[in-house]
C-alpha positions in Angstrom: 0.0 0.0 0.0 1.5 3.5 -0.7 1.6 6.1 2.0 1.4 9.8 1.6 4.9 9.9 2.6 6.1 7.9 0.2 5.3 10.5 -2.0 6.9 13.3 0.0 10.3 10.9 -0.7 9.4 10.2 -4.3 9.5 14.2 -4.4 12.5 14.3 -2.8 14.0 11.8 -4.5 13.6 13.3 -7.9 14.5 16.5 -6.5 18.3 15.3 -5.4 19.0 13.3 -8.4 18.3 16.2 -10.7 21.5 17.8 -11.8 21.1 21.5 -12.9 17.8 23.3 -12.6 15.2 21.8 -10.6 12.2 22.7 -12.8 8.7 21.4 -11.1 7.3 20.2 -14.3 10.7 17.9 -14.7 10.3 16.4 -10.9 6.6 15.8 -11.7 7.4 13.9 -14.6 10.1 12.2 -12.9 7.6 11.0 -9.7 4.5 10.2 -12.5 7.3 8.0 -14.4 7.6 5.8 -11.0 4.2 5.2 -11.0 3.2 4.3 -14.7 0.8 1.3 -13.5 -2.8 2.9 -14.0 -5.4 1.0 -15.7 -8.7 0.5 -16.4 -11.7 3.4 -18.0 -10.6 6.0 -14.4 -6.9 5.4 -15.7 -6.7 9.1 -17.3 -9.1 10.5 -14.4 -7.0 9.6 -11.9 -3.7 10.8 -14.0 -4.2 14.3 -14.2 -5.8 14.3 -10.5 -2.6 12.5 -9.5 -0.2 14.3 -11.5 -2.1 17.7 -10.1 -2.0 16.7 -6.6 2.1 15.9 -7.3 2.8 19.2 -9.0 1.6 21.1 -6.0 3.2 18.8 -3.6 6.3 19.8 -5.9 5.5 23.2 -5.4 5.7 23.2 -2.0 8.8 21.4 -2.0 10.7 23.8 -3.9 9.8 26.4 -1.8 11.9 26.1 0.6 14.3 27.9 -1.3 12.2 31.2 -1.6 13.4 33.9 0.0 12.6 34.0 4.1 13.0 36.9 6.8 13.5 34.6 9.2 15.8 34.8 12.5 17.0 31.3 11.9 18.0 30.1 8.3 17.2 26.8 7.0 20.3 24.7 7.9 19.9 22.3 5.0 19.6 24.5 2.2 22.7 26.9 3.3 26.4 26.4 1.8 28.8 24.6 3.8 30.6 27.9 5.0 28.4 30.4 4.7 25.4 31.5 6.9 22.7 32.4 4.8 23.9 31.8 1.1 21.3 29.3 -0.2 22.0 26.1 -2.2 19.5 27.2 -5.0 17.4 29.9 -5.3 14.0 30.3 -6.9 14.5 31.8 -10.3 11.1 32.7 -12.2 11.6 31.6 -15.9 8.6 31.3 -18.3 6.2 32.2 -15.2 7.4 29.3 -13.1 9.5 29.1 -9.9 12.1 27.3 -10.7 15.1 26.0 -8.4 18.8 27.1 -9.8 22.0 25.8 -8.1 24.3 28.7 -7.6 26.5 27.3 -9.3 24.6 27.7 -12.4 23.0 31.1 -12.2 23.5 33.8 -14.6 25.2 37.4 -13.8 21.1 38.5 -14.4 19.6 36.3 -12.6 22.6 37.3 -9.5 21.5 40.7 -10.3 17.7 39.7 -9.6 18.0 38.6 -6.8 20.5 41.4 -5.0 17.8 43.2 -5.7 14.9 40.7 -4.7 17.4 41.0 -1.0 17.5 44.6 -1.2 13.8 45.2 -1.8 13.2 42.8 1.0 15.1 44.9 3.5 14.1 48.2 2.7 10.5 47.0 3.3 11.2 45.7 6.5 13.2 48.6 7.7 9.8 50.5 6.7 7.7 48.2 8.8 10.2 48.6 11.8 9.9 52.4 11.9 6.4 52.4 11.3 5.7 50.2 14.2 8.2 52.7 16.4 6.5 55.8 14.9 2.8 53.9 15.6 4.3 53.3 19.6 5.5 56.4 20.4 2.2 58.4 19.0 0.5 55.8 21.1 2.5 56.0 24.5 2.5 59.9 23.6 -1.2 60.5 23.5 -1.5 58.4 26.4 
């Protein structure tokens, strides 16, 4: 019997043996191609149901490497040597999120995302004083 988290390794699976961009269309074609055994008149039903319910499960899978504010990076996905540099990095081509080894991005798509970064702190700098400025008109007034 298959398990939901069998599906969750299939995933991963796919993910790690891909060399180069990790594309979520490839790594759902990848997991379907395990699981080739569908018969019967449901057979295409349950094929694009299945392969749907994979491609979001891709989805989510990838995005791990999106961008995060958090305090605490994710361990797994940081270079040995390095504290926050990333792995891969989500790289939108043709409208799709696509994983990129570092390795392998461009001088534009390095250029994207120093800016993606820089975007990213300025609006939380923005939030942080507004909060402040929001405070001390509160505890002022009072």
């Amino acid at each position: 019997m298959f398990e939901p988290s069998q599906l969750a390794q299939d995933i991963e699976q796919a993910i790690e043996s891909m060399r180069g961009n990790k594309h979520p269309d490839w790594i759902t074609q990848a997991v379907c191609d395990k699981h080739r055994d569908v018969h019967g008149v449901d057979a295409e039903f349950w094929t694009v149901v299945g392969r749907r319910e994979i491609r979001e499960r891709v989805r989510a899978a990838l995005n791990r490497f999106k961008l995060k504010d958090t305090v605490e990076p994710d361990r797994q996905i940081v270079l040995v040597g390095f504290e926050r540099l990333q792995t891969h990095y989500l790289i939108e081509q043709d409208e799709v999120q696509v994983a990129v080894p570092i390795e392998d991005m461009t001088e534009a798509q390095w250029d994207a995302k120093e800016h993606e970064l820089a975007a990213m702190r300025d609006g939380l700098a923005q939030h942080l004083a507004e909060i402040r400025r929001y405070r001390a008109a509160k505890q002022q007034a009072a």
